[in-house]
C-alpha positions, -999 to +999 in steps of 0.1 A: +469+376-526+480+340-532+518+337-532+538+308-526+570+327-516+583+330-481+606+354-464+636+327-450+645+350-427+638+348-391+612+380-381+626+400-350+605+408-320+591+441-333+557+456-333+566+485-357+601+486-381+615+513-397+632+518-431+661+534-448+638+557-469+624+568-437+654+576-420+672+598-447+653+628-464+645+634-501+677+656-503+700+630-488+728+623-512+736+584-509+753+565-535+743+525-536+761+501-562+730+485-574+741+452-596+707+452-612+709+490-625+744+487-638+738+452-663+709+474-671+726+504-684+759+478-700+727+465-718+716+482-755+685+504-749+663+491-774+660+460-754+625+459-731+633+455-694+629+426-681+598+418-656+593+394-628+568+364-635+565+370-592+550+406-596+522+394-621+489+380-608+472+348-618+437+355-626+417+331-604+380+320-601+360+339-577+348+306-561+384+290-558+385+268-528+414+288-515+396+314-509+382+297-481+410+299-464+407+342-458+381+362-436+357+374-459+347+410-449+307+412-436+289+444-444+312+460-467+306+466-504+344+456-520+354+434-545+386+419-558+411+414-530+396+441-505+369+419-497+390+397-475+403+399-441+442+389-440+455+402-408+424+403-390+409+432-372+423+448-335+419+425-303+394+451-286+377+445-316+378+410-334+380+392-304+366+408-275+332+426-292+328+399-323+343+364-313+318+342-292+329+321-266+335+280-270+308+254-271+295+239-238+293+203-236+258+211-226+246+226-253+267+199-275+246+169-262+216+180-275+226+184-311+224+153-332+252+138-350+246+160-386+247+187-363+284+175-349+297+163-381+291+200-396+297+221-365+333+200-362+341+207-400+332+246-395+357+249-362+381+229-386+377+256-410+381+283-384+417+265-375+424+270-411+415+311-409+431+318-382+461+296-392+463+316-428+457+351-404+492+341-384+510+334-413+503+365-432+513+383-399+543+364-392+556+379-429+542+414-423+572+415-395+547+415-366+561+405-335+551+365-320+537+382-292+512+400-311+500+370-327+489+353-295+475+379-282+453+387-312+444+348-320+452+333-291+418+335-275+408+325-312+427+291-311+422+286-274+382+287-283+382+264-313+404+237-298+385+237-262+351+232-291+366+207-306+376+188-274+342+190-261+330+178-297+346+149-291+336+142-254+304+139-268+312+117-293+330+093-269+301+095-244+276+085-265+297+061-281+300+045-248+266+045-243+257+028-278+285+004-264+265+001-233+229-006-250+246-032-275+262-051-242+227-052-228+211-057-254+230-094-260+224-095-226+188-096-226+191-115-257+211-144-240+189-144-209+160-148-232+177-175-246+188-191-214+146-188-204+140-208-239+160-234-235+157-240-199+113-238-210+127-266-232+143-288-208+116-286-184+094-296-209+116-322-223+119-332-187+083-332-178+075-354-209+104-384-194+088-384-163+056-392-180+065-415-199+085-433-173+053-428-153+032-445-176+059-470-182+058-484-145+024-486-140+024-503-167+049-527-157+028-529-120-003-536-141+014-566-159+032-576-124-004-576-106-016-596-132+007-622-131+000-625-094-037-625-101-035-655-125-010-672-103-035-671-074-064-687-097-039-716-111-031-720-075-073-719-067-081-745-095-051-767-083-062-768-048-099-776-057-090-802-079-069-818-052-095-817-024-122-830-056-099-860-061-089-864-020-132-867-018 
């Protein structure tokens, strides 16, 4: 199944191609200079033919990650290669009865971010199949236009998911944006409330003590007049004692 070959020529525009051995009968005398036959037979016979290393397959682990990259088939009791879906099945069929349609952005918000993180990685996956699916076409010599309509609607649903997936992600991303502005928000105007508590109260505690600090200085000034008036008493009493 796995082969790292590829045809370099360019695949026409043909649903259906037909072949030389179908064109001529069995009885059709046609002589062909094959290179390959004639260093065969200049060759001694007791030499083993030679094999191509391209025809042999590479035994591979059943669980090989690259496996994940064909359709397994659902239902069906197969093993070895049969049991995976290359081409992918007819549009009435794979796409119109079995494919679903894409996400809604909807349904999207109310998943959490697990939920996203593996729903994005399965869609990413599904990229992958359908991705594999066209190239395997494009070498079976199956026209372009086939391809899009058979996985178009595919692609179409998978990217629009994806795009949704990610509206999501910027909206509430924009909303934890949001909650973090407010939140220093709040965060300074509760400051703002503490230190302007503080000045008031460092304010408050000034004015008392500038308060206390004047009538202080009144209480000092009044008696300074007080004692001057009774010098001033005792003087004049003593004068009028003498003046007697």
């Amino acid at each position: 199944m796995f082969s790292f070959l590829r045809a370099p020529r360019r695949c026409q525009g043909l649903v259906f191609k037909r072949t030389l051995a179908n064109v001529l009968s069995e009885n059709t005398a046609l002589q062909v200079y094959d290179p390959n036959a004639a260093a065969s037979a200049a060759k001694p016979t007791n030499e083993p033919a030679p094999t191509s290393s391209t025809l042999q397959k590479v035994k591979t682990s059943k669980t090989h990650g690259l496996y994940a990259f064909f359709r397994r088939k659902q239902g069906e009791d197969l093993t070895g290669d049969d049991q995976y879906d290359v081409l992918g099945g007819l549009y009435e069929q794979d796409v119109v009865n079995r494919s679903g349609r894409a996400w809604k952005a909807s349904e999207l918000r109310l998943k959490s971010f697990t939920d996203l993180h593996t729903l994005w990685y399965v869609l990413l996956r599904e990229q992958n199949l359908l991705a594999t699916q066209a190239e395997e076409v494009r070498r079976a010599g199956i026209a372009p236009r086939m391809i899009q309509i058979g996985l178009g609607p595919k692609k179409r649903e998978c990217r629009l998911s994806m795009a949704r997936i990610k509206a999501v992600m910027n909206e509430r991303r924009l909303a934890y944006l949001g909650a973090v502005q407010l939140a220093e928000e709040e965060k300074e105007a509760e400051l703002d409330r503490a230190v302007l508590k503080h000045q008031i109260t460092q304010f408050n505690r000034g004015r008392k003590a500038l308060r206390t600090l004047q009538e202080k200085r009144v209480a000092a000034e009044r008696r300074k007049e007080r004692q001057a008036k009774q010098k001033e008493e005792k003087l004049k009493s003593k004068i009028v004692s003498q003046s007697a």
